[in-house]
C-alpha positions, 0 to 999 in steps of 0.5 A: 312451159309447165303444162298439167298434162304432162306434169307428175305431181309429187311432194318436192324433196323426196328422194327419187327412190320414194317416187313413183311415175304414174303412166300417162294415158296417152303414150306421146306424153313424158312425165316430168317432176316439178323441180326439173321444171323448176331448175329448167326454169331457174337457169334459163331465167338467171343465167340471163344475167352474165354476172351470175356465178352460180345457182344453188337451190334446196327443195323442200316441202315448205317450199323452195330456197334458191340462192344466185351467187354473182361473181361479185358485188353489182347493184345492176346485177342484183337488180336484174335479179330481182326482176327475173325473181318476179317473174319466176313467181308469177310464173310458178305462183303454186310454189313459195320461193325463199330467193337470196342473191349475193356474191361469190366473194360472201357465199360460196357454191361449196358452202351451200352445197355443205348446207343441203343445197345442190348447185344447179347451175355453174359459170364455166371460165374460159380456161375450165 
């Protein structure tokens, strides 16, 4: 659960090297960055719904982008989806989401990942 005592504020999307960790007052605390909170989130939330594929995500200072890749086309999935997107933002209402859902078959990881985002969650197959 996000906790402000043990939580570094800094702008999201800068690189680590541009962070700095301010040292806690008390030393039983760890410093964590919003997005691993964020991601850590994210894929407990989704990963929920065994029909997802992949979770790619883009942090910026506008907001965050995260698109849920299915492995293919389901109005039940999606609609699974969609409630775990409600939550996240009732969760996490200081960030704006720019939420997307599709299908492997559509969009894949590979081509998010050419257009700036990471992949921070992947379906392992049986045989992988």
């Amino acid at each position: 659960m996000l906790n402000a005592e043990n939580f570094c504020l800094t702008p999201v999307g800068l690189s680590s090297e541009d962070r700095q960790i301010i040292p806690s007052d008390s030393e039983n605390t760890e410093w964590v960055y919003p997005e691993q909170e964020i991601i850590r989130l994210l894929v407990d939330k989704f990963m929920q719904v065994s029909q997802v594929k992949s979770i790619c995500a883009q942090f910026g200072s506008e907001g965050v982008a995260i698109w849920t890749i299915l492995k293919a086309y389901d109005q039940d999935a999606r609609s699974r989806i969609h409630g775990k997107e409600l939550e996240i933002c009732n969760e996490l209402s200081v960030y704006d989401f720019d939420f997307r859902v599709t299908s492997a078959d559509l969009v894949s990881p590979e081509e998010l990942i050419e257009a700036g985002f990471r992949e921070i969650y992947k379906q392992l197959q049986p045989n992988d």
